[in-house]
C-alpha positions in Angstrom: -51.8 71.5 -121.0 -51.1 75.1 -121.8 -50.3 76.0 -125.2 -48.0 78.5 -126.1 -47.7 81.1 -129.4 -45.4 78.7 -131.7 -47.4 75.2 -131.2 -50.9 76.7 -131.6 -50.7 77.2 -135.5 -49.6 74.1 -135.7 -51.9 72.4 -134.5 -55.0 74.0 -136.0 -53.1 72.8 -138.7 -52.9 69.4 -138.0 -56.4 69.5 -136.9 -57.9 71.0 -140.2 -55.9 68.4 -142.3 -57.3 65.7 -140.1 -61.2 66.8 -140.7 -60.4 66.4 -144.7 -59.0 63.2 -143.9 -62.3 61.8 -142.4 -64.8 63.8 -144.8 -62.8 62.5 -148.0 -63.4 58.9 -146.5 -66.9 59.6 -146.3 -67.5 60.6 -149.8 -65.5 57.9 -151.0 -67.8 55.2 -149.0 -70.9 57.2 -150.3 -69.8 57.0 -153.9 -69.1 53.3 -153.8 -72.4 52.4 -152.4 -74.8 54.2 -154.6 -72.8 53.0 -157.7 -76.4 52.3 -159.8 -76.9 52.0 -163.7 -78.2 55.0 -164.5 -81.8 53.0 -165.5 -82.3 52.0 -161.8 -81.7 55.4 -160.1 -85.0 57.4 -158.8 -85.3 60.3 -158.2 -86.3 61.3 -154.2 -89.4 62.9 -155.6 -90.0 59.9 -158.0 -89.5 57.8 -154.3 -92.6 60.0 -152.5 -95.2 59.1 -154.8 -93.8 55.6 -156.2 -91.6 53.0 -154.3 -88.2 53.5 -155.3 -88.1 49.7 -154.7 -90.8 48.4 -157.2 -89.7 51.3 -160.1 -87.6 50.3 -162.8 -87.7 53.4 -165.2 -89.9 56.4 -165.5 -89.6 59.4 -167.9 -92.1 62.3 -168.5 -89.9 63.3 -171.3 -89.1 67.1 -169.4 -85.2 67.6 -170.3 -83.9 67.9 -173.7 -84.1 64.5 -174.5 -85.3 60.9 -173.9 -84.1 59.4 -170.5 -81.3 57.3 -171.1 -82.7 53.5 -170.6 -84.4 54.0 -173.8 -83.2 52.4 -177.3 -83.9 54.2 -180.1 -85.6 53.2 -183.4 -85.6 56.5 -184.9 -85.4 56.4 -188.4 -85.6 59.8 -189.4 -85.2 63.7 -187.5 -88.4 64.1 -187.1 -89.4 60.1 -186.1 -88.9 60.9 -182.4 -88.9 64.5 -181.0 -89.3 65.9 -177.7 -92.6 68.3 -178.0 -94.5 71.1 -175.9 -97.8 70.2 -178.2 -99.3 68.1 -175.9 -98.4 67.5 -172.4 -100.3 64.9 -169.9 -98.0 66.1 -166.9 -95.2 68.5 -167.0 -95.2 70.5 -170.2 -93.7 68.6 -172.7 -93.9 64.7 -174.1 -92.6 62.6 -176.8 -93.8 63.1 -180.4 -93.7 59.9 -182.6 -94.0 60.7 -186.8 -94.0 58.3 -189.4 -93.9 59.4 -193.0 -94.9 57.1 -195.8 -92.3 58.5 -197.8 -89.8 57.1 -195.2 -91.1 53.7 -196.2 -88.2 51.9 -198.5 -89.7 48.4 -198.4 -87.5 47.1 -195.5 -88.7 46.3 -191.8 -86.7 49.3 -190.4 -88.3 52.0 -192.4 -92.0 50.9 -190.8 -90.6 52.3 -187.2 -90.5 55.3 -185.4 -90.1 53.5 -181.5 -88.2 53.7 -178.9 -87.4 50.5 -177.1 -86.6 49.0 -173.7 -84.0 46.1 -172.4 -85.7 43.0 -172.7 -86.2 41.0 -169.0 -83.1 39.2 -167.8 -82.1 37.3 -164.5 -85.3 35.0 -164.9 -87.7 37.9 -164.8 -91.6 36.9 -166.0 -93.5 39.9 -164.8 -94.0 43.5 -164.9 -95.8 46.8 -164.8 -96.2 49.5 -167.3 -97.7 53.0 -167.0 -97.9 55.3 -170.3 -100.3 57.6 -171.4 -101.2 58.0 -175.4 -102.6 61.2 -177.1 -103.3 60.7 -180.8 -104.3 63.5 -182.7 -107.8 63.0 -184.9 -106.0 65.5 -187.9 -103.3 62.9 -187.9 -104.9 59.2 -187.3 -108.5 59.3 -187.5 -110.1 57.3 -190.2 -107.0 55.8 -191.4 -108.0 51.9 -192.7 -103.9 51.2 -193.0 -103.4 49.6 -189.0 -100.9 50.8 -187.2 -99.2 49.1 -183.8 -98.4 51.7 -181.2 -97.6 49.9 -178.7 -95.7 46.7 -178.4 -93.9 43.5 -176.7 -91.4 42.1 -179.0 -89.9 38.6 -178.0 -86.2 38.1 -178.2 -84.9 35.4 -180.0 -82.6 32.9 -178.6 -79.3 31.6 -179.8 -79.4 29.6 -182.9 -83.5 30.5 -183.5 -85.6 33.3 -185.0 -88.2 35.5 -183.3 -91.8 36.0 -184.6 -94.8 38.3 -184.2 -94.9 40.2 -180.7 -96.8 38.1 -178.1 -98.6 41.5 -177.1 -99.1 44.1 -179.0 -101.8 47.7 -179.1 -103.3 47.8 -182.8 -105.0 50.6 -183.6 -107.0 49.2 -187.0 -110.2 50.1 -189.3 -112.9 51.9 -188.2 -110.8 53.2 -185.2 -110.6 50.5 -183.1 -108.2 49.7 -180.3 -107.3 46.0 -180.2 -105.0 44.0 -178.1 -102.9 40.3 -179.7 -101.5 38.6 -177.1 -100.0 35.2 -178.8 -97.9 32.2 -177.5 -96.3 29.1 -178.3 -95.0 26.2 -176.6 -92.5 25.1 -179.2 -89.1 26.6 -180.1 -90.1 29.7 -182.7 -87.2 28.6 -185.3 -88.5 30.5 -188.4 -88.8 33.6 -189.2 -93.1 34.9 -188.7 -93.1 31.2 -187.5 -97.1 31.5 -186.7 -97.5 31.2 -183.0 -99.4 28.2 -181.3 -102.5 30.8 -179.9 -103.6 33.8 -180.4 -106.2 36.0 -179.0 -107.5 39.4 -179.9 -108.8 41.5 -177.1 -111.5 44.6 -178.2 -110.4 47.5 -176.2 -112.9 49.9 -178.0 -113.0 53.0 -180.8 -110.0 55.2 -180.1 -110.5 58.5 -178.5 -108.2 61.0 -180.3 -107.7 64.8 -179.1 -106.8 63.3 -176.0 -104.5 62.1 -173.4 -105.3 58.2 -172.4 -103.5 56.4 -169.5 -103.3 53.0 -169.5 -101.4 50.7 -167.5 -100.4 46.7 -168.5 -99.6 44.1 -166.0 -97.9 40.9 -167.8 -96.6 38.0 -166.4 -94.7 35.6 -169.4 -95.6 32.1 -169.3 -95.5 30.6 -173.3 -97.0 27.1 -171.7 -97.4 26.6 -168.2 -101.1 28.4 -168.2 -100.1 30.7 -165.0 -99.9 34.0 -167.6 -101.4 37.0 -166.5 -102.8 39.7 -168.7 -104.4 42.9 -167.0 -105.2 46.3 -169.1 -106.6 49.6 -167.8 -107.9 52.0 -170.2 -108.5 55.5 -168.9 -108.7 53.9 -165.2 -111.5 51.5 -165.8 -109.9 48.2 -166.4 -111.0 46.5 -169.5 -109.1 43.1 -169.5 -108.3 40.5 -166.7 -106.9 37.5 -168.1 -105.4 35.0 -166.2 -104.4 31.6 -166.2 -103.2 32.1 -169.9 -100.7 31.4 -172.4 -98.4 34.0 -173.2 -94.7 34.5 -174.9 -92.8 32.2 -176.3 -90.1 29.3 -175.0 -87.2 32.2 -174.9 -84.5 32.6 -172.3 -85.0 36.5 -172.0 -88.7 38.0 -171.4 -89.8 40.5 -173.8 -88.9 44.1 -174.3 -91.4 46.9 -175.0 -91.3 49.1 -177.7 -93.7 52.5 -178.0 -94.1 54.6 -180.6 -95.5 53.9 -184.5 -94.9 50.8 -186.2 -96.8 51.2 -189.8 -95.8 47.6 -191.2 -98.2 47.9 -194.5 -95.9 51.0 -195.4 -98.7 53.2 -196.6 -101.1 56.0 -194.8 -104.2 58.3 -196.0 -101.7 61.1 -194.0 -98.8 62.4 -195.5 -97.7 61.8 -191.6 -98.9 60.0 -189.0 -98.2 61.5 -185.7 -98.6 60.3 -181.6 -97.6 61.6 -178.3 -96.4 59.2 -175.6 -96.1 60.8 -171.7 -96.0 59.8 -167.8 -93.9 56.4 -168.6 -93.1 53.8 -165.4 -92.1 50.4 -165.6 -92.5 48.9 -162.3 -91.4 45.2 -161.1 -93.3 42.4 -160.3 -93.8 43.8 -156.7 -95.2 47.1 -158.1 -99.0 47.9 -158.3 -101.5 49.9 -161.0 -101.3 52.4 -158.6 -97.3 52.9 -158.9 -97.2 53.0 -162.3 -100.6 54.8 -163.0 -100.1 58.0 -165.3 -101.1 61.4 -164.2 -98.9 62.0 -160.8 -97.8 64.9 -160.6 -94.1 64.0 -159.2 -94.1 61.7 -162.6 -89.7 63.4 -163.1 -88.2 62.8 -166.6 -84.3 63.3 -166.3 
């Protein structure tokens, strides 16, 4: 059909009008599907090196501030600070300070943390990738202990919660030392003492230095099918299985990292750690997802 001057216009017209139609849709459709919370979305360079499908979080701490799926327990300006000291990837990591002076007495004034969602939808198991540098002008030779890095159960309705079935000590003498603790009945008091507890040696703390490690835990408070596995620097220095661990609560337990100074007191006017290169992978993930030191290891 031939076309003459007046109906031409018109037409591109209609035709340009049509192509917004059908593009509009599109974007609509995409925006609905990748409706995520903003703690499950990877990055597509995050994807190349670690399966979008096994990572949970990850954060090299490289924007202004924390990635968002962290809680804070930041008790003072300087408790939690992003930091170009120290870097293990990227150029920048998290600095952690606690301050005797900050001590009042209570619970909350022993932490400078930031925290994670605790497990939900009967979740027992995950991965965790972090690496540590503490330096020797601020934690060496201290004999007041220190946790810096913790699982903290979560109580459930109508009962207390107790010490945290795993937790990274660093204690006298410079030593590194893992607690993992269970029970199999209902913790209903507060520091209710746990049915087992084992201390694991992990060695004197290196300071001056970045140290990976990555924890594998699977939660079982009674059933003997609990899995422990800790890798220090690569080299893997615990394997327990068939264990004991958590307690008889609904939701799995959350991980904290930074300083948790519970005796209130230091030989430092300020104690001071870096954290860097954080994953937190599923059950389905591997040491080698959530390993430390890759270099497409994206903070938002």
């Amino acid at each position: 059909m031939l076309l003459n001057t007046a109906t031409a216009p018109l037409l591109n017209t209609l035709r340009t009008l049509l192509l917004l139609v059908v593009v509009s849709a599109g974007l609509m459709s995409c925006s609905q599907s990748e409706n995520v919370a903003p703690q499950s979305q990877i990055t597509t360079a995050d994807a190349s090196a670690r399966p979008g499908s096994s990572v949970i979080n990850n954060d090299g701490f490289e924007g202004s501030w924390f990635s968002n799926f962290w809680i804070p327990e930041l008790r003072t300006a300087t408790a939690g600070t992003i930091s170009t000291d120290h870097s293990r990837s990227g150029k920048q990591s998290m600095r952690f300070s606690w301050t005797p002076a900050q001590y009042d007495g209570t619970n909350p004034s022993a932490h400078s943390e930031l925290g994670t969602d605790a497990l939900k939808n009967g979740e027992v198991e995950r991965w965790y990738g972090y690496s540590v540098y503490m330096p020797a002008a601020k934690m060496a030779n201290d004999n007041e202990p220190i946790v810096f890095s913790q699982w903290h159960g979560v109580a459930n309705p109508g009962e207390e919660d107790t010490f945290p079935p795993l937790a990274f000590y660093l204690e006298g003498g410079n030593q590194i030392k893992a607690y993992y603790r269970s029970s199999n009945v209902a913790i209903t008091k507060a520091q209710q003492m746990p049915t087992a507890q084992t201390i694991l040696r992990l060695g004197t703390a290196t300071y001056d230095k970045w140290v990976d490690y990555v924890v594998h835990i699977k939660w079982d408070p009674s059933g003997n099918t609990g899995i422990l596995e800790i890798w220090q620097d690569g080299k893997q220095v615990a394997n327990e299985r068939n264990i004991n661990i958590g307690y008889p609560q609904k939701y799995k337990p959350y991980w904290k990292a930074g300083i948790y100074a519970w005796t209130g007191k230091s030989k430092y006017a300020e104690r001071v750690l870096y954290y860097d290169d954080v994953t937190i992978g599923k059950a389905t993930a591997t040491y080698e997802t959530v390993k430390p030191g890759q270099t497409n290891d994206i903070a938002r």
